[in-house]
N, C-alpha and C positions, 0 to 999 in steps of 0.2 A: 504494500500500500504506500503510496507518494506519500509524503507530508509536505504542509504547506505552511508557511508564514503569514499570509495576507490572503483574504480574496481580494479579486478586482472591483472598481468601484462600479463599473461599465457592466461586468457581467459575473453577479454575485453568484451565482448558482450554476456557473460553469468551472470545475475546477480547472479546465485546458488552459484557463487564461489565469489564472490566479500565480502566487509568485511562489516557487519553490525553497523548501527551508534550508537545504543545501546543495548544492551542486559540484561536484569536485571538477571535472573535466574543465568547463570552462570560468570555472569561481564568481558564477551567475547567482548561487543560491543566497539567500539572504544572509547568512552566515558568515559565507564567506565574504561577502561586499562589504557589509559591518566592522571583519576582523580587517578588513584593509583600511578601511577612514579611521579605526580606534588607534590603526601604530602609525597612520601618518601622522593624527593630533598631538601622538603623543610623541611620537620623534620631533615635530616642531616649536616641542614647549621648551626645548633644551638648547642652550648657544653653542654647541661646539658636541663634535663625537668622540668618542672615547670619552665619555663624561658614564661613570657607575652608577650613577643615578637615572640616566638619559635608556642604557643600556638595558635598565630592570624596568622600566615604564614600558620600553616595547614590546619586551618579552610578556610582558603581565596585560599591556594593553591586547597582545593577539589573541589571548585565551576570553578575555572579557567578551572580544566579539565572538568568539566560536562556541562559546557557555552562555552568553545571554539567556538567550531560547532555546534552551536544551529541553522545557517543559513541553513545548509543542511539538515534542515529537512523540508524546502520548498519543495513546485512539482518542482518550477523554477531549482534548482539545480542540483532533482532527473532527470530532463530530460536533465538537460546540461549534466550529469556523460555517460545517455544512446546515447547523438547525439556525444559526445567526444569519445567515448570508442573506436571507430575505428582509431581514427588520432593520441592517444598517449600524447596529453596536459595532462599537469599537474594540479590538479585543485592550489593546492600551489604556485605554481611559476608564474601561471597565474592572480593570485587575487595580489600578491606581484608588478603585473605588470600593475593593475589596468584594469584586464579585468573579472576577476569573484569576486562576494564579496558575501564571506560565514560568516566574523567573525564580520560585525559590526551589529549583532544579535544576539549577547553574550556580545558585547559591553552595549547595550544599556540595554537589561535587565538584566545586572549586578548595571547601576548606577539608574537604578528604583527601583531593588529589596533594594540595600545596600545605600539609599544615604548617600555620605559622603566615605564613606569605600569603595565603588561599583565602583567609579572613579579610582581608582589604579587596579582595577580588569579593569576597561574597557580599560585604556592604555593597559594594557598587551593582551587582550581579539583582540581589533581591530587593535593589531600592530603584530601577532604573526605571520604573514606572511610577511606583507608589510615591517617591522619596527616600533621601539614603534614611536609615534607622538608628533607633537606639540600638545599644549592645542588649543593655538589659533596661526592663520597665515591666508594667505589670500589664501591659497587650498582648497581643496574639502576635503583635508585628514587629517586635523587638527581634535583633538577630537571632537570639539564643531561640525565642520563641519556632523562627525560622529555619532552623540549624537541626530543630529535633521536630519539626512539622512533618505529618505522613501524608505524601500526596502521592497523586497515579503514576503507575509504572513509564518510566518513559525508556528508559536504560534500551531496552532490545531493539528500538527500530533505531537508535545511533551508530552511525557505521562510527568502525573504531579511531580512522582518524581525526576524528576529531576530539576525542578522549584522551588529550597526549596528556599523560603521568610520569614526563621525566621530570624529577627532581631540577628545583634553582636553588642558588644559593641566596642568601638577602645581602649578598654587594651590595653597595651603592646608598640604602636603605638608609635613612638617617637615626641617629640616636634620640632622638627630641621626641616626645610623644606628640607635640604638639604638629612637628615636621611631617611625621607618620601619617596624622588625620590630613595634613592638608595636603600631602600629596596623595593619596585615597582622595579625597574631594575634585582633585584634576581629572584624575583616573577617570572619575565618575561624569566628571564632564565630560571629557576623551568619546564615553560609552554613548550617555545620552544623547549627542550633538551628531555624532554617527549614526546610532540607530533613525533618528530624526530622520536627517538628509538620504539616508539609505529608505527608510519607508517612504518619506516622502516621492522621491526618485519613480517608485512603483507607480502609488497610491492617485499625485499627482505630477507626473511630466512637466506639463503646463507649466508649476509653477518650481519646479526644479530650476528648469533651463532657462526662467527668467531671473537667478538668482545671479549678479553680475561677478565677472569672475575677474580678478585685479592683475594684470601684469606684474613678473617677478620683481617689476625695478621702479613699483609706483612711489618706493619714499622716494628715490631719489628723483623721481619726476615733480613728485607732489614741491620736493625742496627746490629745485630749480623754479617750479610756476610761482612760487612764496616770492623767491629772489628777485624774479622778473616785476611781479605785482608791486613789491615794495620800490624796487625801483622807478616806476613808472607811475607811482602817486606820491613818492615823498622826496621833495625836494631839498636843497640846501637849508639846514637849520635857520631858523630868524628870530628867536630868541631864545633864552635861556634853557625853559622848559624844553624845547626842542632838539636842544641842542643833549640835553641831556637825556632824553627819548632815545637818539641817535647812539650813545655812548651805551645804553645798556642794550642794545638789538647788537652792537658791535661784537659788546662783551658776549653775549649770548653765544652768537654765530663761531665767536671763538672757543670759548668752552666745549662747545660743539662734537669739537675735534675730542676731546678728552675720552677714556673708557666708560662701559656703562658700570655705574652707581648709583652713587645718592647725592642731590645737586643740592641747594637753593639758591632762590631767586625772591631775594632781598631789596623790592624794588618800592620807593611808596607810593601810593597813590595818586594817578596823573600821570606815571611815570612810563606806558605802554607794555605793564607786564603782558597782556593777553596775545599781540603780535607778538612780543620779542619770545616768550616762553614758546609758543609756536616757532616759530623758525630752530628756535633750539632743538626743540624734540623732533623737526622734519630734519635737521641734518644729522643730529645724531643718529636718527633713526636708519638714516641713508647709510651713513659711513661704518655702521658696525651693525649692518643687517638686521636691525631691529624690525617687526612687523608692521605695525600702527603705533598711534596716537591716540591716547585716553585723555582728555581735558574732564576733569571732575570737578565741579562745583557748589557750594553747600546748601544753595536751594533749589527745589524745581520751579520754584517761579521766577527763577531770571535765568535758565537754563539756555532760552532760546536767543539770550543776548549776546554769548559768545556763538550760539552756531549761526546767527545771523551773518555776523564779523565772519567767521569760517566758511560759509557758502557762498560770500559775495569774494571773496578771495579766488573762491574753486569754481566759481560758477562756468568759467567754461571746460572744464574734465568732468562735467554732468553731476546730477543731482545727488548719485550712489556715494559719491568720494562720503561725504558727511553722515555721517546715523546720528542724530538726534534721537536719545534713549534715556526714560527714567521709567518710575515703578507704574505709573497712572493705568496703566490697560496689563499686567501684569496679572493670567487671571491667576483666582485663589482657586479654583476648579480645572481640573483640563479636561480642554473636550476634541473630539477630534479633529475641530478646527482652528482652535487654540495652538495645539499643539505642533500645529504643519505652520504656525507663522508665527510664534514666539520669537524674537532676534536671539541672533546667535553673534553679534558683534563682528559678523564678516566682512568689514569694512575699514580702509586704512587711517579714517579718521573718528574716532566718536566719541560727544559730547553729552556727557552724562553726570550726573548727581551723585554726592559722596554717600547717601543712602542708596541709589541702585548699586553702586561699585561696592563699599564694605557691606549693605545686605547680603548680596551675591553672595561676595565671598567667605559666609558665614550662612548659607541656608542650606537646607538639605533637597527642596522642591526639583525636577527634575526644568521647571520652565525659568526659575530663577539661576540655577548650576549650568545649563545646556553653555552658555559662554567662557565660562572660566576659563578652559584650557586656552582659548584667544588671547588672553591677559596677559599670559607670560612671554616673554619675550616681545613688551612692548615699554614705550616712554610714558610714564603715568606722570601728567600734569595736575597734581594737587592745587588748586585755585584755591585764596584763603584757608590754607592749611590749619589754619588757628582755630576751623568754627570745629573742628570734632569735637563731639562729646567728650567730658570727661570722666564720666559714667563706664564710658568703653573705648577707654585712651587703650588701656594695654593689649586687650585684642587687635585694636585697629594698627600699633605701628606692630606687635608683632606678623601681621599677616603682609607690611609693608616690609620686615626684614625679611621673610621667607621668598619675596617675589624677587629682590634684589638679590638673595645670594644664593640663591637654587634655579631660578626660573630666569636666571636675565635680564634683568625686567631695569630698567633707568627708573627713577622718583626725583622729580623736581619740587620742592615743597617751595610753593610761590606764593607769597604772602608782603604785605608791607609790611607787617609787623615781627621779622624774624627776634628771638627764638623762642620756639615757641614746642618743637618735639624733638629735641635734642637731648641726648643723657647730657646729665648734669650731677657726678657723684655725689653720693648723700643727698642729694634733694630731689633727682628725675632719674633714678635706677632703668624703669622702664624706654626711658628715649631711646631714639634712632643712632646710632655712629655719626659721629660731628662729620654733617655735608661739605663737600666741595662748595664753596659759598662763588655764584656765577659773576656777580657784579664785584669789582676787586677792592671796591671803598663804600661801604653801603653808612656810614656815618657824614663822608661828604659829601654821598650823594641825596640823602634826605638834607642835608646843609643846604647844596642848591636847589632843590624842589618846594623848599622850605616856602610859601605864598601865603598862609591862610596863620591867620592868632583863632588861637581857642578860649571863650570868653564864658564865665558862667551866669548863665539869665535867672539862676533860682529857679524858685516852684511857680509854673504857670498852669493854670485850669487852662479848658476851652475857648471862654470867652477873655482870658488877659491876653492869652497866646494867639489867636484869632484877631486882636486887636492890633499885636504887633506884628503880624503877616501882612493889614493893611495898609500900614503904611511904607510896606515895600514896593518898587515896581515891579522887581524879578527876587524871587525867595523860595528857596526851597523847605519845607519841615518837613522831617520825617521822624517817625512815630512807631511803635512797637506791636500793636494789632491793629486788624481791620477795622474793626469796632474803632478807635480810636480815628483811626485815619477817616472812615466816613461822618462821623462827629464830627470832628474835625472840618472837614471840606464844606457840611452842609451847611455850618454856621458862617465861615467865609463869604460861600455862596448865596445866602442869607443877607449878609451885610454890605457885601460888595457886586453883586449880581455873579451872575454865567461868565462872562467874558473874561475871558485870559486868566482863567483859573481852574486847575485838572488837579483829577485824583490817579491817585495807581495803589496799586493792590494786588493781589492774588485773587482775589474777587474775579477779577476781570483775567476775561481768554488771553495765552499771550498775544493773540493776532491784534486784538481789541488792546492790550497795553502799546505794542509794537506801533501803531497804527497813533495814537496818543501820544506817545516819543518822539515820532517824526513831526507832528503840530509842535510839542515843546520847541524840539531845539530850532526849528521856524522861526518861531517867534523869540527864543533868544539871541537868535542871529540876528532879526532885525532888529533888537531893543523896543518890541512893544512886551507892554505889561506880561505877565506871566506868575505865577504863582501857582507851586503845587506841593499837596499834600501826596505822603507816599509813606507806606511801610519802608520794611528794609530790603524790598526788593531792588531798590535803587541803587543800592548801595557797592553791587558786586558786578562789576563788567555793563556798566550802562554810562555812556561817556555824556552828560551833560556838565553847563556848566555855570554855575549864577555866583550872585556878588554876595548873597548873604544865604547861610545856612543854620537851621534849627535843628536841632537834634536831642529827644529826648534821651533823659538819661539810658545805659549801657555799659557792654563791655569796652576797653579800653581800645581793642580792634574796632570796633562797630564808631564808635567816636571819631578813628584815624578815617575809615571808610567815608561816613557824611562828609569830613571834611575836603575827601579827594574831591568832591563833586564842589568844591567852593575853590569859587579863583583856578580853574583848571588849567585851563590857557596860559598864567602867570599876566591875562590881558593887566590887572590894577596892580597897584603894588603891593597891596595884600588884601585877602578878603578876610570877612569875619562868619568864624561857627557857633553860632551859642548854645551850648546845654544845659537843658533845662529838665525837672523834676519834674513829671506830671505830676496832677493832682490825684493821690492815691483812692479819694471817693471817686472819681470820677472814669479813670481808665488806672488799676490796678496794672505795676508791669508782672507779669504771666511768672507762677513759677517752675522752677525747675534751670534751666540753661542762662536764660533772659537775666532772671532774678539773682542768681546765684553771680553771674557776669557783670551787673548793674551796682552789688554789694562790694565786692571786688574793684571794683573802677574809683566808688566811696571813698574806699580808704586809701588807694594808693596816689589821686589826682591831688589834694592835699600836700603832698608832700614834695611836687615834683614843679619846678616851674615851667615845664614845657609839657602839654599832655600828650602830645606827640612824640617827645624824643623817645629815642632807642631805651635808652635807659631807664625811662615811667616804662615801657613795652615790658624788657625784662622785668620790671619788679610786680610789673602787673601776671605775667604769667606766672613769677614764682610762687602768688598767689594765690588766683586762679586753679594752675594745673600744679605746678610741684608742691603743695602743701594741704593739697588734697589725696592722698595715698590711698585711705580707704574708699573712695569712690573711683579709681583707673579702670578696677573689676568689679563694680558693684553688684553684676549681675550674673558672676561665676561662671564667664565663658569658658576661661582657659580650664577651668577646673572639670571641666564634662571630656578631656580628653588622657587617656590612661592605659598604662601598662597593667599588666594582671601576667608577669611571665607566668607564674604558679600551675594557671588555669590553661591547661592545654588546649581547651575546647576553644578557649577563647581570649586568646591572648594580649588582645588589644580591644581595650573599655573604652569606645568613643559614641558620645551620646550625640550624635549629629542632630535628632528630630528635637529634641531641646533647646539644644545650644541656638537652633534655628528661631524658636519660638521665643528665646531669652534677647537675643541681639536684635532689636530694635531700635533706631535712631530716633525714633517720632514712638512714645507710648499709643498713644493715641489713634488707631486707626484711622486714615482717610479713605477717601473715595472718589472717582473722578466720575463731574458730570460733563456731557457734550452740550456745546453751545452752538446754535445755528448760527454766529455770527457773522453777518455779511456775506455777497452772494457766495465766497467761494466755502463758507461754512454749512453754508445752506444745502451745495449741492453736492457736499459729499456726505451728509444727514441722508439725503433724496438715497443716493446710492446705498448706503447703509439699509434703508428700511428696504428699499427693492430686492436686495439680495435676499433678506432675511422675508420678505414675503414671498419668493420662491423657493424658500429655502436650500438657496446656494450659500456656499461659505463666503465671507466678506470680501472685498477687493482685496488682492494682495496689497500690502503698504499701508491699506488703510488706515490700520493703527497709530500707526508711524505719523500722516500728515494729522490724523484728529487730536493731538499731542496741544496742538497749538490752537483747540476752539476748546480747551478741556477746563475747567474749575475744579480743587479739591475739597471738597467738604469734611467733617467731620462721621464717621460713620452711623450717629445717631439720629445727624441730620439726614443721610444720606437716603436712612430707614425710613424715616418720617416722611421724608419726600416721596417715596415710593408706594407708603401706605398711602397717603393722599391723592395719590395719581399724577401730579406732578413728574413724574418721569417715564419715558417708556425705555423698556430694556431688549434690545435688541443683540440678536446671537447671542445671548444668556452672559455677554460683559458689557455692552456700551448704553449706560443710561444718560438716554437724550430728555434734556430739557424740553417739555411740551409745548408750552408759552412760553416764550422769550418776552413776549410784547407784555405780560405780566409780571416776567418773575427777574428780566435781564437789563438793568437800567443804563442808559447810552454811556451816562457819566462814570457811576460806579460798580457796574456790572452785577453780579449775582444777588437777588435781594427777596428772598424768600421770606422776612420779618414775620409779614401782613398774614399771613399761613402758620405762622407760631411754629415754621420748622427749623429756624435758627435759632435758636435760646441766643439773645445778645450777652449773654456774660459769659458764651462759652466758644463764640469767636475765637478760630483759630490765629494762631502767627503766621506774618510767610517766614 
């Protein structure tokens, strides 16, 4: 009897057309296609051969694909493929959901055949649907649980080679428990991201071969079109600030040259980190075969400000060079068409969130993991490296040493505010290996960038502070929540009418902020009136520039940030930042990050005459992050990862489905809603519900462009919205906004109050 891996979608009930599970002769069967993408991934995550480590991923990655699916070669399964094949189940989505199980019979004769070695193969083996697993827990679905699980005979219809039981040695293998899990975690990606592409391949063609395929030499093309670009709009320096713009894109370009490590880019604000870091990581990446480009930034709602910057740069090498990627469409369900367009980061440039990047690399989900293995052996651009939590500082740079000194991997930690994750004996155990620092005088060079005085305005409510935004022509305030910021603006607008006065938000789509940017800096080029209220999405990669800046209290970074956006140009001779105390009945600042960052700022700006210099920066993080020890790991990641030699069974205690649920950036679950905004939000809404009314799967990419008509809400809202009918949900992840003309206001975008499904005092932050 044949066995089979897939029916067809085309012709479910004919097995002639369906995909075979293995095929030796021409390594057509789905096994063997798998075991070939799992040791290319896994050969490419390694900089150089004859690396022990590089040598045991291959070896371990080919058994991965030849074990995966060793369940379906049961009758049980071959007959569940022939009773499904009419109704359209997924057999993936379905074992994920704990209704068929094909992989914990690759699991287990993985830790028979290898013991010892054969456990990191059976994580990845029995979690390649479901998610990787606990060791132990009190499920059904914990390793061990899986390891002594009695399922259907599958053994007799495996031809034997595929059953290879020669002994490996664990060369290369690192000693670090922690090293252990996270190379099991690539592995696991290696599997996923293969099996993916490989059923995909089958299932749909179509959208295989429209998946763009990058030339071997595209850093170094992408660094030449940078070269070109930057030549061809940036002319001879004309003043200072410029001049000094020029001198760190120099320094950059030159560093360049250097091996891959661990950088920083110690640049302040105004100063053009977002090019110059870019050019960096494109020629390094060219010169010592790096793969891509990760630019990470620490919120999703100014995400689309550097890939703006990034695609007007590449716009003509086509739209694929950039993936714009964060968590918003990420589903928590896989379904089978989830599953065939989750991003896998195949792309040599992409701009994403320091929660898509360190969740990744800490979750166990099979749609979250599918990218990791792309990670290594890449340039990761840290954008305000300062805003990580410090809840979960020691997981986050340990998983940035692992990339660095196993995977290849360059880190540029680019920040105006350096140092900030650097060991510092006795006070920062936990930090990074002191960076190659890129700019070669970063004390003379905030000397000459030096434009703006920092001035404290005391405590202002609403209406003191609103009174003094009046009497600016051009003034920017920004503000710590939405709630705040809409207050805010409406009382403005209140006193001084509409005209020449914007709000910004995470409220609003970023098409809808994008679109409102381009108005601002209009009209601060012409010097008509202008006034805008904004959170702190202003604050990170959005080049405006006005003469007076307000800035509620904060952390000491968040302070340096508002004032980049004052005096930008160095046009006057200095401008002024004033911070200011809300009024704590009135808009409380948030706690947790905000609060704990705002307290910290208290006591250190007192003491320092410059709230900008380097040296308030260091005393501020000493604060901050090195004198907070018991909060690095408050949440016991590292500790879910463990040796057990004793326990032959199971010799490595790694709780991955934990560790997953513990590492969160945001407690707070959000959720993204779609917004019709403007005609070109409108007509891919139109497309979305057409598909989903014939029930075809969504437009390829889709996900990707509705990124930028998306709002995140809190998930209680999210609920509430749904119970109300306020939303429709379309393919069972994208919930579109109904009425926009009720719920979506031109000014300040999402405004559900009037429905009682925003509780106002539980407004998020961006």
């Amino acid at each position: 009897m044949s066995r089979f891996a897939h029916t067809h979608p085309d012709h479910p009930r004919d097995p002639s057309h369906w995909e075979p599970l293995t095929e030796e002769i021409a390594n057509t069967g789905h096994l063997e296609k798998v075991a070939a993408l799992v040791q290319a991934h896994a050969a490419q995550m390694f900089p150089f051969s004859g690396n022990p480590l590089r040598d045991l991923a291959i070896e371990l990655a080919r058994r991965l694909g030849l074990w995966h699916d060793l369940g379906k070669f049961s009758e049980e399964f071959q007959r569940y493929l022939l009773r499904t094949a009419d109704v359209g189940d997924d057999a993936h989505t379905l074992e994920s959901r704990g209704k068929v199980d094909h992989s914990t019979a690759g699991a287990q004769h993985a830790a028979r055949t290898l013991p010892g070695l054969g456990i990191l193969l059976a994580y990845a083996i029995a979690g390649h649907h479901a998610g990787l697993p606990d060791a132990l827990d009190l499920t059904h679905s914990c390793l061990k649980a899986r390891l002594r699980k009695s399922i259907p005979d599958w053994l007799p219809a495996v031809p034997p080679r595929l059953l290879d039981s020669a002994p490996m040695l664990a060369s290369g293998l690192p000693a670090d428990k922690f090293a252990v899990a996270f190379f099991t975690r690539l592995l696991f990606s290696c599997l996923t991201d293969a099996d993916f592409l490989a059923t995909e391949a089958f299932m749909s063609p179509e959208r295989a071969t429209a998946r763009p395929i990058h030339a071997t030499d595209i850093m170094a093309r992408l660094d030449d079109h940078l070269s070109a670009w930057l030549g061809a709009r940036f002319t001879a320096p004309v003043n200072v600030v410029q001049q000094a713009r020029a001198e760190v894109l120099a320094a950059c370009l030159s560093a360049a040259e250097q091996p891959p490590g661990l950088y920083s880019l110690t640049v302040p604000t105004g100063g053009g980190k977002t090019l110059s870091s870019l050019a960096f990581a494109l020629r390094h990446a060219a010169r010592h075969g790096l793969r891509r480009v990760i630019h990470a930034i620490p919120f999703t709602s100014i995400i689309e400000q550097n890939a703006d910057v990034f695609r007007e740069v590449f716009a003509e090498l086509g739209a694929e060079i950039v993936l714009e990627h964060h968590s918003n469409f990420d589903p928590d369900q896989e379904t089978a068409t989830s599953r065939l367009a989750t991003e896998n980061w195949d792309a040599p440039l992409i701009v994403t969130t320091n929660v898509q990047l360190f969740e990744s690399l800490f979750a166990n989900r099979t749609s979250r993991c599918r990218k990791l293995h792309r990670i290594a052996r890449s340039v990761i651009v840290l954008d305000e490296a300062q805003t990580l939590p410090v809840t979960l500082l020691a997981p986050c740079l340990r998983a940035l040493r692992e990339l660095v000194e196993h995977y290849g991997c360059t880190v540029v930690l680019c920040t105006a505010t350096q140092p900030a994750l650097v060991f510092r004996p006795g006070e920062f155990e936990i930090g990074l290996p002191n960076p190659t620092e890129i700019v070669p005088d970063p004390p003379t060079l905030y000397a000459t960038l030096k434009r703006v005085e920092v001035r404290q305005a005391g405590r202002l409510g609403v209406a003191a502070l609103r009174a003094r935004l009046a009497e600016e022509p051009q003034v920017l305030a920004i503000v710590n929540t939405r709630r705040h910021a809409a207050d805010l603006y409406g009382a403005l607008v209140e006193a001084t009418g509409s005209a020449g006065n914007y709000h910004l938000s995470a409220a609003m789509c970023p098409q809808h902020r994008s679109a409102i940017l381009a108005e601002i800096r209009e009209r601060l080029a012409d010097g008509e009136r202008c006034r805008v209220v904004s959170t702190q999405l202003i604050e990170a990669g959005v080049d405006v520039d006005f003469p007076v800046v307000y800035r509620a209290m904060g952390g000491v970074d968040a302070i340096a940030q508002a004032a980049g956006r004052c005096n930008r140009e160095g046009q006057q001779d200095q401008g002024v930042t004033w911070v200011f105390e809300p009024d704590e009945s009135e808009h409380p600042i948030p706690r947790g990050y905000l609060r704990r960052a705002a307290d910290a700022a208290r006591e250190i700006l007192p003491l320092h005459a410059d709230p900008l210099a380097l040296d308030t920066v260091e005393a501020y993080f000493r604060l901050h992050y090195w004198k907070n020890q018991d909060l690095w790991d408050q949440h016991a990641i590292l500790d879910g990862f463990n040796f057990a030699p004793s326990d032959r069974e199971l010799p490595f205690r790694f709780n991955f489905a934990t560790v997953a649920e513990r590492f969160r950036f945001i407690a707070d679950t959000q959720r993204p809603v779609i917004v019709p905004w403007g005609e070109t939000g409108r007509k891919l809404v139109d497309q979305l519900r057409a598909t989903h009314r014939m029930k075809l799967p969504p437009p390829a990419g889709i996900a990707r462009r509705l990124q930028r008509y998306s709002v995140t809400i809190p998930q209680f809202a999210w609920q509430n919205a749904q119970a109300q009918g306020l939303l429709e949900l379309l393919h069972e992840r994208f919930a579109v906004l109904v009425s926009p003309e009720l719920h979506y206001a031109s000014d300040t975008g999402l405004c559900m109050l009037g429905d009682g499904v925003y509780d106002p005092e539980q407004l998020i932050i961006d």
